[in-house]
C-alpha positions in Angstrom: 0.0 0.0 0.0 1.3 3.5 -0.9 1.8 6.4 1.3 -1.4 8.7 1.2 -1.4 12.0 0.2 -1.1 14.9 2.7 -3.4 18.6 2.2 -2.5 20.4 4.9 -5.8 22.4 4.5 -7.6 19.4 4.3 -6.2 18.6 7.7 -7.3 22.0 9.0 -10.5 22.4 7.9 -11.4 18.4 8.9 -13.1 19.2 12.2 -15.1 21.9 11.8 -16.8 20.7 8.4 -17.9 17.5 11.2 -18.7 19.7 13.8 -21.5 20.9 11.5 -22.2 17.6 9.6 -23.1 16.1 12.7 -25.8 19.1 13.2 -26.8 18.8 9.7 -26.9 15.2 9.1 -28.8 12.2 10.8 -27.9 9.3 13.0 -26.5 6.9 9.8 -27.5 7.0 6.2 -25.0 6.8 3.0 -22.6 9.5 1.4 -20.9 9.6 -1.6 -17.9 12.0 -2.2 -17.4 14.1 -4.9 -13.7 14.7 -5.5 -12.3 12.9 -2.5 -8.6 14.2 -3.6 -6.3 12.8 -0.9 -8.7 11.1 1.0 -8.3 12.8 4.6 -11.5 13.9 4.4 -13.8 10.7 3.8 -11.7 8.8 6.2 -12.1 12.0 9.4 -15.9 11.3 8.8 -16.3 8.0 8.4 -14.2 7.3 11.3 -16.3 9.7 13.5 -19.6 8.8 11.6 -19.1 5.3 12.1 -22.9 4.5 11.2 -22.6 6.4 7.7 -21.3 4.0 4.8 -19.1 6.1 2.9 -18.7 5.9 -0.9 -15.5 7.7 -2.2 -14.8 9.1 -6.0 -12.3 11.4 -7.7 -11.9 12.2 -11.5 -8.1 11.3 -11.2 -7.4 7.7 -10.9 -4.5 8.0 -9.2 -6.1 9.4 -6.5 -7.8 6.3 -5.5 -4.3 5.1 -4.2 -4.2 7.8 -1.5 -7.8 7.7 -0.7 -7.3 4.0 -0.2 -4.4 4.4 1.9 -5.7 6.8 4.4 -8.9 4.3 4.6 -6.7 1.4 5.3 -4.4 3.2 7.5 -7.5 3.9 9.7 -8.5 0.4 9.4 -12.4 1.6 8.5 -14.8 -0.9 7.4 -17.5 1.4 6.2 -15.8 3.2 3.3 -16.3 1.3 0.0 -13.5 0.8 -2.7 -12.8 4.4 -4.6 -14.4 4.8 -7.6 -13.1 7.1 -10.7 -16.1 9.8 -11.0 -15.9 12.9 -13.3 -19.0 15.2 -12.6 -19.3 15.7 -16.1 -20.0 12.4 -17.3 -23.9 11.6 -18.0 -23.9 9.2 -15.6 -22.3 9.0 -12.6 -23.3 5.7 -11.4 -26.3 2.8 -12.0 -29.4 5.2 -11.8 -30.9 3.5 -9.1 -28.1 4.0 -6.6 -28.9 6.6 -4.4 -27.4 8.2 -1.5 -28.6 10.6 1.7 -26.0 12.6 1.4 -23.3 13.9 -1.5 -20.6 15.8 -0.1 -18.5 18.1 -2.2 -15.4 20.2 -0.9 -13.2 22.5 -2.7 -14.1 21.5 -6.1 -15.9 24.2 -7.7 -13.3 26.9 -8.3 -10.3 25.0 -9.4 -12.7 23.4 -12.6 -14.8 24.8 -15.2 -17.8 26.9 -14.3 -19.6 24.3 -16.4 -19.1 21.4 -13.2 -21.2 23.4 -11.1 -24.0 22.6 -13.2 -22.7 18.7 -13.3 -22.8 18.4 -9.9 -26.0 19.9 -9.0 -28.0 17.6 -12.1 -25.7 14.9 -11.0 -26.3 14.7 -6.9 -30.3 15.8 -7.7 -30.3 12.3 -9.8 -28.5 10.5 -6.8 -30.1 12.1 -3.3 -32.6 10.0 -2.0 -36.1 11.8 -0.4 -35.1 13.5 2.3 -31.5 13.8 1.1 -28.9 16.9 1.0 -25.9 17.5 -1.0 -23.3 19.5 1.0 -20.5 21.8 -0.7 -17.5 23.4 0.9 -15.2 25.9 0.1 -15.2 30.1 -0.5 -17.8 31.8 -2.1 -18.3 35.8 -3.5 -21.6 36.5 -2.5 -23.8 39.5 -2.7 -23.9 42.4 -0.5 -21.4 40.5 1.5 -17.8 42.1 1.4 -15.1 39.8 0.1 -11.9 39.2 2.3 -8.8 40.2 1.4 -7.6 36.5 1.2 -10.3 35.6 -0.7 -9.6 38.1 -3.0 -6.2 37.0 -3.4 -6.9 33.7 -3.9 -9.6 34.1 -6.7 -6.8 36.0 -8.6 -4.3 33.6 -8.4 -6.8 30.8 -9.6 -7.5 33.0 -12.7 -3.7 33.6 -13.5 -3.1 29.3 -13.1 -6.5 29.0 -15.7 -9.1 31.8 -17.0 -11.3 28.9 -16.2 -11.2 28.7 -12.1 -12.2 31.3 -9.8 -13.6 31.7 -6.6 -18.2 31.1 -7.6 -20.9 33.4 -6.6 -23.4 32.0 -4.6 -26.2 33.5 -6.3 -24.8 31.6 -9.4 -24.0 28.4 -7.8 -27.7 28.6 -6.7 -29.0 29.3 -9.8 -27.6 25.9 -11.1 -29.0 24.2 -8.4 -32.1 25.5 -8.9 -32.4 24.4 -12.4 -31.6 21.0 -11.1 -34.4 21.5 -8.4 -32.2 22.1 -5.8 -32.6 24.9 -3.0 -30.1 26.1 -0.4 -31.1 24.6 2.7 -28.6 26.5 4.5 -25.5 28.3 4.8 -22.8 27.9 7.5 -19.7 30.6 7.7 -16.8 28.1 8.1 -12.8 29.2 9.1 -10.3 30.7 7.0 -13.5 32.7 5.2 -15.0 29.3 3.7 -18.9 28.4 3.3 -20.6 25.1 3.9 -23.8 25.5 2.0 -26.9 22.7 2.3 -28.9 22.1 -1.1 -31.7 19.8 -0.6 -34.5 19.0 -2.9 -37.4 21.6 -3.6 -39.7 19.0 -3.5 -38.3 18.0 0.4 -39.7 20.0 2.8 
């Protein structure tokens, strides 16, 4: 087995996206992850959500090795084998697999603007009644001043591709919408982050 990968962000920001999971979510139900990258996070939850089954993916297959890794390393048994999953395929997985939760962190501005719309049409396919998709990671929003780091940031993921860059929320929203998602609702997070909670329109 290969060494896992390290993010030290992902490290940092571990904790506090469970602290609010745990408020969000319910007792046990399934997840699947949406770009897992090194795999700290889906192994932190499912290690303290021991009665969630956890279903990991990543668009890079050689992230699976890592994600697998840090699963093994914890010795989990409720993490199934890494899958290769690119948001912008037509189908995910079998169309009758569905989950009660699809988590999502720091995807959306280091790809296209067009994944946004992938994920939300993808995760409104897969989310069972009663289920929520969950995404992390900073957001511009309206009528609320940007940070100074944030600024930063979204101008050095421009420079590395025209195509990245830090989403509106109004936008992202949008999308979901379309999709027939609504925001749920929205949780400021450290280091000027949002976790935002999309459920189905039709869930109330």
């Amino acid at each position: 087995m290969s060494k896992p990968n390290f993010s030290p962000a992902a490290d940092r920001n571990k904790q506090p996206i469970l602290d609010v999971l745990r408020e969000v979510l319910p007792d046990h139900g399934t997840a699947l992850e949406i770009a897992s990258g090194t795999g700290q996070h889906v192994a932190w939850f499912a290690a303290n959500l021991p009665q969630w089954t956890w279903q990991a993916t990543d668009a890079v297959p050689a992230a699976l090795d890592s994600i697998s890794a840090w699963v093994a390393e914890q010795g989990l048994l409720n993490v199934r084998p890494p899958l290769v999953l690119d948001v912008m395929a037509p189908e995910w997985l079998p169309g009758d697999v569905v989950f009660d939760l699809v988590y999502c962190a720091n995807m959306l501005h280091i790809s296209p603007w067009t994944t946004c719309a992938a994920l939300m049409q993808g995760s409104a396919r897969h989310l069972a009644p009663g289920g929520v998709l969950v995404t992390y990671g900073p957001y511009l929003e309206d009528g609320v001043p940007t940070s100074e780091g944030n600024l930063g940031f979204d101008k050095s993921l421009r420079a590395q591709d025209p195509a990245w860059g830090i989403r509106r929320k109004e936008d992202v929203a949008q999308e979901a919408a379309r999709a027939g998602l609504r925001l749920q609702a929205r949780h400021a997070m450290p280091a000027n982050n949002l976790l935002l909670v999309w459920a189905k329109a039709d869930d109330r």
